[in-house]
C-alpha positions as CSV (number, residue, x, y, z in Angstrom):
1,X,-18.6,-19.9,-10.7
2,X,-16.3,-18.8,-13.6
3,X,-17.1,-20.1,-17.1
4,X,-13.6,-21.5,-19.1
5,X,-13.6,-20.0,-22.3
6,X,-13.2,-22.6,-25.4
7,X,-9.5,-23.8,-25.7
8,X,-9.8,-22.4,-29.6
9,X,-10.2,-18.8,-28.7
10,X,-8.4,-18.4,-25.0
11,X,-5.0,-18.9,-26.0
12,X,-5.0,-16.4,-28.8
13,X,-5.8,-13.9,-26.7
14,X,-2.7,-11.2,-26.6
15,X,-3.8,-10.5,-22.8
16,X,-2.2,-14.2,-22.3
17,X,1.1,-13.3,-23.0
18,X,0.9,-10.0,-21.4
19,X,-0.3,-12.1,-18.4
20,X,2.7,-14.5,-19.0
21,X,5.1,-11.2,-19.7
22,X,4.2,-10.1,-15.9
23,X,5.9,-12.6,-14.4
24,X,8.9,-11.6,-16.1
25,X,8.1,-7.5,-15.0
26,X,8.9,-6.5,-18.8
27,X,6.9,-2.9,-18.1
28,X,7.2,-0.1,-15.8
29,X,3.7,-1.4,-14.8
30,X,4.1,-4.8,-16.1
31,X,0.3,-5.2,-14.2
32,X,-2.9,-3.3,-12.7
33,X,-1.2,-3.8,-9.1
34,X,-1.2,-0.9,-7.3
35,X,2.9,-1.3,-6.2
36,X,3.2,0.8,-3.3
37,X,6.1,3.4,-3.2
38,X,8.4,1.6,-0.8
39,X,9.8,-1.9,-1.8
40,X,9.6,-2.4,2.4
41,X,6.1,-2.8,1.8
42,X,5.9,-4.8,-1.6
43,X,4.2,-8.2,-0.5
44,X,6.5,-11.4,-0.7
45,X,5.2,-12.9,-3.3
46,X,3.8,-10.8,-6.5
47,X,-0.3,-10.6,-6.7
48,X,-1.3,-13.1,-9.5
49,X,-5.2,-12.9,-8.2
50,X,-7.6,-15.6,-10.7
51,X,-8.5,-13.5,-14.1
52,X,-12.2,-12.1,-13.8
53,X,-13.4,-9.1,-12.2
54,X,-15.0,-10.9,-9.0
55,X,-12.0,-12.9,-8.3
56,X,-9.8,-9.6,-8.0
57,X,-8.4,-7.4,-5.0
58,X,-8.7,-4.0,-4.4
59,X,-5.2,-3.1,-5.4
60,X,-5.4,-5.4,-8.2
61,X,-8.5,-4.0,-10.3
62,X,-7.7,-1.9,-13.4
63,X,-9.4,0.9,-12.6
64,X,-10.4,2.0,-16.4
65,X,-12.2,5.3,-15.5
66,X,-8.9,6.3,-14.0
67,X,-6.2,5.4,-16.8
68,X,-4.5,7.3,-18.9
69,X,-5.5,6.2,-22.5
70,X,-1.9,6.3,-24.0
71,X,-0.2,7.8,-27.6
72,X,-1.5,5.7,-30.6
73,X,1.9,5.3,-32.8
74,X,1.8,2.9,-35.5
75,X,0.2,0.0,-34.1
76,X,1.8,0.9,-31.2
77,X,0.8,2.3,-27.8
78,X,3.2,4.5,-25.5
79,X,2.5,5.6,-22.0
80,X,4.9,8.0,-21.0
81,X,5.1,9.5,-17.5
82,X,6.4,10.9,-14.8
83,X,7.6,10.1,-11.2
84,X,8.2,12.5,-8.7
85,X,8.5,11.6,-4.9
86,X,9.3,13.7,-2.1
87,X,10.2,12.1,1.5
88,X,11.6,11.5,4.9
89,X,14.2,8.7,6.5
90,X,15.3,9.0,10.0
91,X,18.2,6.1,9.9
92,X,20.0,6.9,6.5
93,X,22.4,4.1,7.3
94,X,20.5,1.7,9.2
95,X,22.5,2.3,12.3
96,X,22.0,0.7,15.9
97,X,22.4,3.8,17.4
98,X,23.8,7.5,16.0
99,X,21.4,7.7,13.4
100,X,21.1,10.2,11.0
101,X,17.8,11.8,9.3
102,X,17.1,13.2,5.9
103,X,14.9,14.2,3.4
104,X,14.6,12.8,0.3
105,X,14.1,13.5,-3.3
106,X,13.4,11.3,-6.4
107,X,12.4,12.3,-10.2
108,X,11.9,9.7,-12.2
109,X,10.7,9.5,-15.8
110,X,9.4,6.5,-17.4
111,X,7.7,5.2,-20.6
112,X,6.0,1.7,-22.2
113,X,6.1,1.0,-25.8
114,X,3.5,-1.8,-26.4
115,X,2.2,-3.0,-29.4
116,X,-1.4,-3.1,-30.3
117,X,-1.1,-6.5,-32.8
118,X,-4.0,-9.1,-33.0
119,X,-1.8,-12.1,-32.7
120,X,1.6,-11.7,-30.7
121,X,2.7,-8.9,-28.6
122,X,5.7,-6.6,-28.0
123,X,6.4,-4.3,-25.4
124,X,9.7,-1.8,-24.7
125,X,10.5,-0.3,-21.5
126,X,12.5,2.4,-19.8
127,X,13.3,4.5,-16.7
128,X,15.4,6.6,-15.5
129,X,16.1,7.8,-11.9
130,X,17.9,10.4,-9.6
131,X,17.6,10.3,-5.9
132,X,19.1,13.2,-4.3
133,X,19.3,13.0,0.1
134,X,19.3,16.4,1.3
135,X,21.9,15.4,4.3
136,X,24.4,13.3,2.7
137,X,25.8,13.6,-1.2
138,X,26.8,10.2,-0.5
139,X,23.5,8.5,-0.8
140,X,22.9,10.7,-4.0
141,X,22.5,7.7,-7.3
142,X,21.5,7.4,-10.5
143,X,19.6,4.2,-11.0
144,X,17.7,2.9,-14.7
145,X,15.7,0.3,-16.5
146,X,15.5,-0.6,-20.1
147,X,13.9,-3.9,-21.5
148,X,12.4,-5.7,-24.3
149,X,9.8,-8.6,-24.0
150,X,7.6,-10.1,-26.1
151,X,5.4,-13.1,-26.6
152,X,4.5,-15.1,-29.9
153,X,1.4,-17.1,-30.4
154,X,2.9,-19.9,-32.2
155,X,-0.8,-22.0,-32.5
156,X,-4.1,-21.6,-30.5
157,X,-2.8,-23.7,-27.6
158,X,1.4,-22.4,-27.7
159,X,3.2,-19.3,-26.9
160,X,6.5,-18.4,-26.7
161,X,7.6,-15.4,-24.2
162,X,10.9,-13.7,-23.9
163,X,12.6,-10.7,-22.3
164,X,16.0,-9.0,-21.9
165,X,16.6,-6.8,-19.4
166,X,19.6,-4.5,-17.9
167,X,19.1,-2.2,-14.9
168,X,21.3,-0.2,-12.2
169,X,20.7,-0.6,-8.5
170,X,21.7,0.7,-5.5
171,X,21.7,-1.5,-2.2
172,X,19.3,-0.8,0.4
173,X,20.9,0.2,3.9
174,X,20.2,-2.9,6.1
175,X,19.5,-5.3,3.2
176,X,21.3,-8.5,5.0
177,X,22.5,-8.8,1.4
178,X,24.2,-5.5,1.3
179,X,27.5,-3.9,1.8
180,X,25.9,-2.3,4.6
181,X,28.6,-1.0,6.0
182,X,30.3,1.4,3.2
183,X,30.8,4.7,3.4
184,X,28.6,5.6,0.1
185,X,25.4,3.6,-1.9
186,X,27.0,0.7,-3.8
187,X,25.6,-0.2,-7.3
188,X,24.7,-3.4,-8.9
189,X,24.3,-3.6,-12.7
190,X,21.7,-6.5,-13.6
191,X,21.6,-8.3,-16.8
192,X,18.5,-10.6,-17.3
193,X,17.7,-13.0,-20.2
194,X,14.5,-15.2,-20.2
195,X,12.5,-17.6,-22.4
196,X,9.7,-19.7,-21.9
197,X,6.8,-21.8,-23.6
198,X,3.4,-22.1,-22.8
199,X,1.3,-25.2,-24.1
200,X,-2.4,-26.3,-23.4
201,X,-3.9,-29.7,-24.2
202,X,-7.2,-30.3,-23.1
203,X,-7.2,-29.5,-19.7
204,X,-3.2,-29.8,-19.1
205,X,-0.9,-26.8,-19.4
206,X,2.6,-26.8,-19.5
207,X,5.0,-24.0,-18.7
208,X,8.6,-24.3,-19.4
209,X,11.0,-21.4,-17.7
210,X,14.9,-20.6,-18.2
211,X,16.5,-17.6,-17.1
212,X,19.9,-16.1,-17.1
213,X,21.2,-13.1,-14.1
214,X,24.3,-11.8,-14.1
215,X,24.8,-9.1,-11.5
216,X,28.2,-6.8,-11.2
217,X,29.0,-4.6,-8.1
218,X,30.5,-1.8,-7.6
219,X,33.6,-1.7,-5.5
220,X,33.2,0.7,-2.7
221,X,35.0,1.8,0.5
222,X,34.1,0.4,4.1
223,X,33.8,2.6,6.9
224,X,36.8,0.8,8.5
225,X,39.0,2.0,5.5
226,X,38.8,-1.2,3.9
227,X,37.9,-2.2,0.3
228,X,34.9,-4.0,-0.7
229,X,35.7,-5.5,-3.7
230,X,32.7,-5.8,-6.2
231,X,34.6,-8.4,-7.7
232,X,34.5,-10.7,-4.5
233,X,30.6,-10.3,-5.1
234,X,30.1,-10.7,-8.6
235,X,28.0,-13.8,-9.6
236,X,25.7,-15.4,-12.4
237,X,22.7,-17.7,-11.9
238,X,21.4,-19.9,-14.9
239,X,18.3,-21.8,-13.9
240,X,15.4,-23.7,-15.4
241,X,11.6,-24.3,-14.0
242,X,8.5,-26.3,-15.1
243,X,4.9,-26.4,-14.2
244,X,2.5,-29.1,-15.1
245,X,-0.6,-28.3,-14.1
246,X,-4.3,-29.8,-14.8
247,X,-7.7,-28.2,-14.2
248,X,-9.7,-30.2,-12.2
249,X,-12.4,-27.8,-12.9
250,X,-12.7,-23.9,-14.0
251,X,-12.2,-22.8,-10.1
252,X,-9.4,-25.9,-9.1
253,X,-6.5,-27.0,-10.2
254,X,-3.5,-28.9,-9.5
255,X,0.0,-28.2,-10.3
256,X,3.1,-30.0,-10.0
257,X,6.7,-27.6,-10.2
258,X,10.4,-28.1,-10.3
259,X,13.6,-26.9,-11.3
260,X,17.3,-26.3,-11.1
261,X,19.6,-23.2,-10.7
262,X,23.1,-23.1,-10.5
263,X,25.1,-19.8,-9.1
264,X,28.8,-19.6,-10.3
265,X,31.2,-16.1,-8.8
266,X,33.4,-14.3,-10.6
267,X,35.9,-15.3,-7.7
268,X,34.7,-19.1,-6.5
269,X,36.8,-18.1,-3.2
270,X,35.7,-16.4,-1.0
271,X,33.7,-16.0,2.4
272,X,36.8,-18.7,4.1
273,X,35.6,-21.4,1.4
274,X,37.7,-22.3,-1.8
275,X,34.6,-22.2,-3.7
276,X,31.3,-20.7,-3.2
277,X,29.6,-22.2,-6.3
278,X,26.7,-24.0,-5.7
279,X,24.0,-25.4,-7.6
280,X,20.9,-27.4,-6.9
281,X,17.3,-28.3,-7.6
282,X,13.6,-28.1,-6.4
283,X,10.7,-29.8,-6.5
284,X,6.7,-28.6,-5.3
285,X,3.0,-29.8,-5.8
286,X,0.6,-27.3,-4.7
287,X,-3.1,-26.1,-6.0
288,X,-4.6,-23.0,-7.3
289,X,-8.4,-22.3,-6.1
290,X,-10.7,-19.5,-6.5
291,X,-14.1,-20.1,-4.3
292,X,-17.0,-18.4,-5.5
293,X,-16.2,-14.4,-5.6
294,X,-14.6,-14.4,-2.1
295,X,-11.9,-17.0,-1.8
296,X,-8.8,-17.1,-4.2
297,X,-5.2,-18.2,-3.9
298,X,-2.2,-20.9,-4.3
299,X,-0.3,-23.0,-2.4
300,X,2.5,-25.6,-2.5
301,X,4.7,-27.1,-0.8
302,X,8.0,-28.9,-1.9
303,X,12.2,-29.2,-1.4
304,X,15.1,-27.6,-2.2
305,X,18.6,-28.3,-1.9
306,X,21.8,-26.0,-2.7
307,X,25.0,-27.7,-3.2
308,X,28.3,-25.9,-2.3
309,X,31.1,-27.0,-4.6
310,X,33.3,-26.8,-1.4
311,X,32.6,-30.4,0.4
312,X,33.8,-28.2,3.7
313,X,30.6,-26.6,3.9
314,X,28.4,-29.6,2.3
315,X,25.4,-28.6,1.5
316,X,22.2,-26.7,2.0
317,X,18.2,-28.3,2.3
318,X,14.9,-27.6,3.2
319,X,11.3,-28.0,3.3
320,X,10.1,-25.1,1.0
321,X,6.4,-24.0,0.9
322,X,4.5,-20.8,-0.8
323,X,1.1,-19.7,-0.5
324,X,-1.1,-16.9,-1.2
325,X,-4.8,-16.0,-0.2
326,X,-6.9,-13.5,-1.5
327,X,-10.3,-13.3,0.7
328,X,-12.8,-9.9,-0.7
329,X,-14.7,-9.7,2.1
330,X,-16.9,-7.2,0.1
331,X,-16.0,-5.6,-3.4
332,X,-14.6,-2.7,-1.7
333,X,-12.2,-4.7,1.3
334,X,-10.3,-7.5,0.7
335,X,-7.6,-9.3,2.8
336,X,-4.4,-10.2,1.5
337,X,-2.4,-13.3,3.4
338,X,0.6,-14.3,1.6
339,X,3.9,-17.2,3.3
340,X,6.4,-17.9,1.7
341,X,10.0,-20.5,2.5
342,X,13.1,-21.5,0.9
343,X,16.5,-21.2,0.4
344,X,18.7,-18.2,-0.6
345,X,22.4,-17.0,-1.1
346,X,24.7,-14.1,-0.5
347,X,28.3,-13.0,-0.5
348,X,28.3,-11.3,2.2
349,X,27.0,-11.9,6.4
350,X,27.7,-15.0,8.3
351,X,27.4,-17.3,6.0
352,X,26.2,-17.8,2.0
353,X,22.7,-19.8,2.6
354,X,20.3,-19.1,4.6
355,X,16.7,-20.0,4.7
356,X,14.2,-17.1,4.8
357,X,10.8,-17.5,6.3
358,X,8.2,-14.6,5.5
359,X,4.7,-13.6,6.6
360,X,2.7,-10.9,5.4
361,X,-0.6,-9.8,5.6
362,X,-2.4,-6.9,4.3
363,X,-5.5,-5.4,4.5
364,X,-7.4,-3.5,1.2
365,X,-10.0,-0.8,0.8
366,X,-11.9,1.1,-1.4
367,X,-13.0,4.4,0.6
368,X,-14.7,5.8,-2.5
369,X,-14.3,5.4,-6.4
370,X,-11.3,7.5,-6.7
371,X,-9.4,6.4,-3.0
372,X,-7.7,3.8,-1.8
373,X,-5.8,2.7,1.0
374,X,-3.9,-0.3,2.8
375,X,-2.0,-1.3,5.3
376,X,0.5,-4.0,5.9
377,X,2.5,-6.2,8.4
378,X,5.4,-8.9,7.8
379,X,8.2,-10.6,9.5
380,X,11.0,-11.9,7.6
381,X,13.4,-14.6,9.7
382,X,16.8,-15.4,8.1
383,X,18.5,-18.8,9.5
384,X,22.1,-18.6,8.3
385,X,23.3,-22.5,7.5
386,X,26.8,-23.3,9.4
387,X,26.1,-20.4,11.8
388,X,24.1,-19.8,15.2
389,X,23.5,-16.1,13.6
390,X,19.8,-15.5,12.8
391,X,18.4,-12.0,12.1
392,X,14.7,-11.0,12.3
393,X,13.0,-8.1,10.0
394,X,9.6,-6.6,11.6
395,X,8.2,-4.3,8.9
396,X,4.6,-2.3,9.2
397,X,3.6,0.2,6.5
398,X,0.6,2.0,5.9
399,X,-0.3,3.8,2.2
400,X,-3.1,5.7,0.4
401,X,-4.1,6.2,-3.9
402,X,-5.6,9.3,-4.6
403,X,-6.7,8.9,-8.7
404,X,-7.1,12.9,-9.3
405,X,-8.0,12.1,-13.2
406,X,-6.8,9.9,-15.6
407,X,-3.5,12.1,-15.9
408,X,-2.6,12.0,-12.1
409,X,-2.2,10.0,-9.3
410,X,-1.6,10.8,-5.6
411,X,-0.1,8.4,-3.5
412,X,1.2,8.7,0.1
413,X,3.1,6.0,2.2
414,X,4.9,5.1,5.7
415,X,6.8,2.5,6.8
416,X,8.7,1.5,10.0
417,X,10.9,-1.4,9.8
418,X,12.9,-3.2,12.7
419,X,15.9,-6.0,12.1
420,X,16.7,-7.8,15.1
421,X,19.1,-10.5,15.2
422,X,22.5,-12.0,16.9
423,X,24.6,-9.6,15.3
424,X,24.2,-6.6,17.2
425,X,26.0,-3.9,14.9
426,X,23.3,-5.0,12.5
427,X,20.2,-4.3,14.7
428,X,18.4,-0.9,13.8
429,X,14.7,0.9,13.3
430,X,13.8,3.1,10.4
431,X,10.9,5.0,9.7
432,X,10.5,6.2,6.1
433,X,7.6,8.3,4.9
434,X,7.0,9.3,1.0
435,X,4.6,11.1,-1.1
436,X,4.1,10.7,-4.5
437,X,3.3,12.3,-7.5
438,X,2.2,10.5,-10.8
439,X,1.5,12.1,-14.3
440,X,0.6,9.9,-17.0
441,X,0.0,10.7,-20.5
């Protein structure tokens, strides 16, 4: 059983809002996780195992001994490093048939500014990236990251946590949310603003959530010869989400969410629809748990809706459900089981809603203190609203951490990924392999 710390010193702590700055991903490792290499075989839904050491995974454990200590400067931390993979894709494209290989290159150099303060906490971020394909200059991209979060400890029981954030993206070949058919990697510049408030009374908690997205794509040409505008893609979503929750006791509690987003496009028209705007809300009750030092997790269940501001297409609902379970079968395996269900957009496929259903399960392991390794499984079912098209993603990925000191880090990774669906131009299998090379100061 975990012991709850008095109310009068737990929310002070600064590790609070660095817990509540994860959600937001303010750092280049905004958490201990262990993110593997390829986003293919990130899990659905990020790892928020319960705080305390028993309650944690294996890729989820700050591994101290192993951890680069950092530059003091001024009250101030920085952890500079550097990223540099080296790897193999045999379906560049994500092509049915025709495919074409390559191997790949990526440096990346990266850095967190975090401040060292009693009270309140700041933290600065940035990264730069340049992937270079040794087959086709045009997958070669520049991609970055830069924020700014912080988090203020207004009284012992409220905080206030914020963030900007502007990165540059490239789509992923056979993303059913990508151009996937141009001729060359399209970019999407990302602008993120987001506030919330955390409040504790007895043994209630409030948090209140709003966040601004603006994404801007690039205009590139298809392989038919056509344009694809950016413009026709361009969107902003404005949304707000709260959670009341109440601890039943120090290992259950219950929590009741909701909220409401609304997506507006550069250019309502589009996709045969005089206006693709939509907005909606959503509504869940679920429970977090952690049994003993084996059983953790969360899960809810709720609605969503999405209304398109064309009546022609009406609009968009459905049952909605999320859950997560950590099970450490010892302190050196653990299971990871995660589900997750609801509603999402896109300018471009058969239609502009869909409703994703994911599963994915991974297994965790400790082979000795300075090795780990995992593999993974997941399926990924997209039902497009207003459309008999459905596409399936199979993905399976096995990966390894090799901590050589606290200044290096060794990772290797595979993953073989399978879309199948009614469109049959879309269908392919990829298998990408990566190693990886980490140097932190």
């Amino acid at each position: 059983m975990t012991t709850r710390a008095p109310s009068s010193i737990r929310p002070l702590s600064v590790s609070l809002l660095a817990a509540a700055l994860t959600a937001y991903a303010v750092g280049v490792d905004a958490q201990t996780y262990q993110r593997p290499i390829l986003t293919q075989n990130e899990p659905a839904i990020e790892p928020t195992d319960r705080t305390g050491e028993d309650q944690l995974g294996v890729m989820t454990r700050d591994y101290i001994d192993f951890k680069a200590p950092g530059i003091g400067v001024s009250g101030f931390t920085l952890a500079p490093r550097l990223v540099t993979d080296i790897g193999f894709i045999d379906n560049v494209y994500a092509q049915p048939t025709k495919t074409k290989s390559s191997a790949i290159g990526i440096i990346a150099p990266e850095a967190v500014l975090r401040s060292q303060w009693s009270r309140h906490l700041l933290e600065a971020a940035a990264r730069v990236e340049a992937k270079r394909y040794a087959s086709t200059k045009a997958e070669n991209v520049e991609n970055y990251r830069f924020s700014l979060g912080g988090g203020l400890n207004l009284t012992s029981e409220t905080q206030i946590v914020g963030l900007v954030k502007r990165e540059r993206l490239h789509d992923l070949r056979g993303d059913p949310d990508s151009a996937n058919r141009a001729t060359e990697a399209a970019a999407t510049d990302v602008t993120v603003g987001e506030v919330g408030l955390r409040h504790e009374f007895g043994r209630f908690n409030i948090q209140l959530d709003n966040t601004l997205k603006d994404y801007q794509y690039q205009s590139v040409m298809g392989s038919d010869g056509r344009l694809i505008d950016g413009n026709d893609r361009n969107f902003m979503t404005l949304g707000s989400r709260g959670r009341l929750s109440y601890e039943v006791n120090p290992d259950f509690v219950l929590f009741g969410e909701g909220g409401w987003q609304n997506r507006q496009y550069d250019r309502a028209s589009g996709n045969g629809l005089k206006s693709r705007d939509s907005k909606g809300p959503e509504a869940g009750a679920g429970v977090n748990f952690a049994l003993s030092a084996l059983w953790s997790g969360e899960i809810a269940v709720g609605y969503a809706q999405r209304n398109i501001e064309d009546s022609s297409f009406g609009s968009v609902s459905a049952m909605t459900a999320r859950a997560q379970l950590l099970w450490n079968l010892t302190r050196a395996t653990s299971i990871r089981a995660q589900a997750l269900r609801g509603i999402g957009e896109a300018a471009t496929g058969p239609s502009i809603a869909y409703v994703s259903t994911t599963y994915w399960l991974g297994l965790e392991h400790q082979l000795q203190s300075d090795f780990l390794v995992g593999a993974n499984i997941s399926t990924r079912t997209l039902d497009y609203a207003k459309s008999r098209e459905e596409t399936d993603i199979l993905s399976v990925g096995a990966r390894a951490t090799w901590f050589i000191s606290r200044n290096f880090r060794a990772q290797a990774e595979y993953n073989f990924s399978r879309r199948d669906g009614t469109i049959p131009d879309a269908n392919f299998d990829r298998n990408i392999g990566m190693v990886r090379l980490v140097s932190s100061f």
